[in-house]
LOTORGU-829829 format. One line per 10 residues: number of its first residue (from 1); their letters; for each residue x, y, z of N, C-alpha, C. Coordinates in steps of 0.2 Angstrom, whole numbers. Layout:
REM LOTORGU-829829
NUM	a	X/Y/Z/X/Y/Z/X/Y/Z ~ ...
***
This chain:
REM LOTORGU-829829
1	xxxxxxxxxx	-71/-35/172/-68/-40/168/-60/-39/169 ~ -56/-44/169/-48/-45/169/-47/-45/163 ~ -41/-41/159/-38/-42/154/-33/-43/157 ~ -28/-44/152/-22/-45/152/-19/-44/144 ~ -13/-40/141/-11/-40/138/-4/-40/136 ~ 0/-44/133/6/-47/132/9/-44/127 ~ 14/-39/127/16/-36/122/24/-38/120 ~ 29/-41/115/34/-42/115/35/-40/108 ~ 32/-33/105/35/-31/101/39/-24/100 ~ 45/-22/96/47/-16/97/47/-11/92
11	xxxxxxxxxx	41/-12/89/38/-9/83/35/-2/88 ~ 36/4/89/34/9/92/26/9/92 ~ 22/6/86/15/8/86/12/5/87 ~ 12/-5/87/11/-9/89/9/-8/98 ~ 17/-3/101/16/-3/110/10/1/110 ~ 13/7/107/8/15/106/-1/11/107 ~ -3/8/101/-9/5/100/-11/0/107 ~ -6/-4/109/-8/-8/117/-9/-2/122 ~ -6/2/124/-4/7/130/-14/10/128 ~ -14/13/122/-19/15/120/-27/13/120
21	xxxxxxxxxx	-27/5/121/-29/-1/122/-35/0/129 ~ -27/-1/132/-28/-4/141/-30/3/144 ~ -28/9/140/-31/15/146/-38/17/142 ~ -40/15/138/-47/15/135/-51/9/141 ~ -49/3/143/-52/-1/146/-52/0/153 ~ -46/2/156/-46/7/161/-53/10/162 ~ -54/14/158/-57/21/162/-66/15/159 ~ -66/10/156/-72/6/158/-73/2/165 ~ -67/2/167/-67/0/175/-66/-6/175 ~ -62/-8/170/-59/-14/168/-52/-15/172
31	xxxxxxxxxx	-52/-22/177/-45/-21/178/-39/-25/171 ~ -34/-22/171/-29/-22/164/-22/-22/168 ~ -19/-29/165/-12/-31/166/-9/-28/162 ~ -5/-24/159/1/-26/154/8/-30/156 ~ 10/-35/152/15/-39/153/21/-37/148 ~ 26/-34/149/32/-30/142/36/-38/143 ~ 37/-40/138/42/-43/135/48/-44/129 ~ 53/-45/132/58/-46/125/59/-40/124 ~ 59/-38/114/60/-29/115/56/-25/116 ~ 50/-26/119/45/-21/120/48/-17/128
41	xxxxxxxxxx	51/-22/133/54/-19/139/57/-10/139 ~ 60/-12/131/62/-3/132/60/1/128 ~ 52/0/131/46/4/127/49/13/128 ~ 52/13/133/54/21/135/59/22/127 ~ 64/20/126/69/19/120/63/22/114 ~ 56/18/112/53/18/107/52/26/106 ~ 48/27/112/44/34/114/47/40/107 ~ 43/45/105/45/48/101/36/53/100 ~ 38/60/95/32/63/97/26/61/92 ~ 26/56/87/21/54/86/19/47/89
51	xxxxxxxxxx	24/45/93/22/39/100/24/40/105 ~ 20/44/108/22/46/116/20/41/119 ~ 25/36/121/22/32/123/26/31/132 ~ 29/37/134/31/38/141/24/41/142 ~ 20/43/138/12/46/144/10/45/144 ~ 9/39/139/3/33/141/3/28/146 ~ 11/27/146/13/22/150/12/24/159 ~ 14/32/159/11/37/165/3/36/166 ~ 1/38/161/-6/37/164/-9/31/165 ~ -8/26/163/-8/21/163/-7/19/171
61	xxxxxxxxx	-3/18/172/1/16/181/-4/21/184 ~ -4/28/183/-9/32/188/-17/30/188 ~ -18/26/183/-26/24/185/-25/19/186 ~ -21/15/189/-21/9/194/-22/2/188 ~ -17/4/183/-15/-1/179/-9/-4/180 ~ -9/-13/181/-3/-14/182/1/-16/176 ~ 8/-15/176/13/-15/171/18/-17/173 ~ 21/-25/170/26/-28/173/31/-31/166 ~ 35/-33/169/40/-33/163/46/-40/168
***
């Protein structure tokens, strides 16, 4: 299945919860876009240690998930 998902918000748990999303559907062998928009682009900015959300975003890309902005 194609997903696709559009995130343009910069609430840290809102990204957290999509990154969290797409690498659960990932590993069902789902192909998954993420599209960052507006303030979600500087999802790195949000990242913090109850939303790590730089090693989601890492593993995410390493299992052949695309992430455009």
């Amino acid at each position: 299945m194609k997903i696709a998902f559009m995130i343009t918000s910069a609430t840290p748990e809102t990204v957290w919860n999509a990154f969290r999303l797409a690498n659960i559907m990932l590993e069902n062998m789902d192909d998954v876009t993420i599209f960052l928009n507006g303030p979600s682009v500087r999802y790195a900015e949000l990242a913090s240690d109850q939303f790590p959300l730089n090693e989601l975003a890492k593993i995410f890309t390493l299992s052949e998930g695309s992430l455009l902005a």
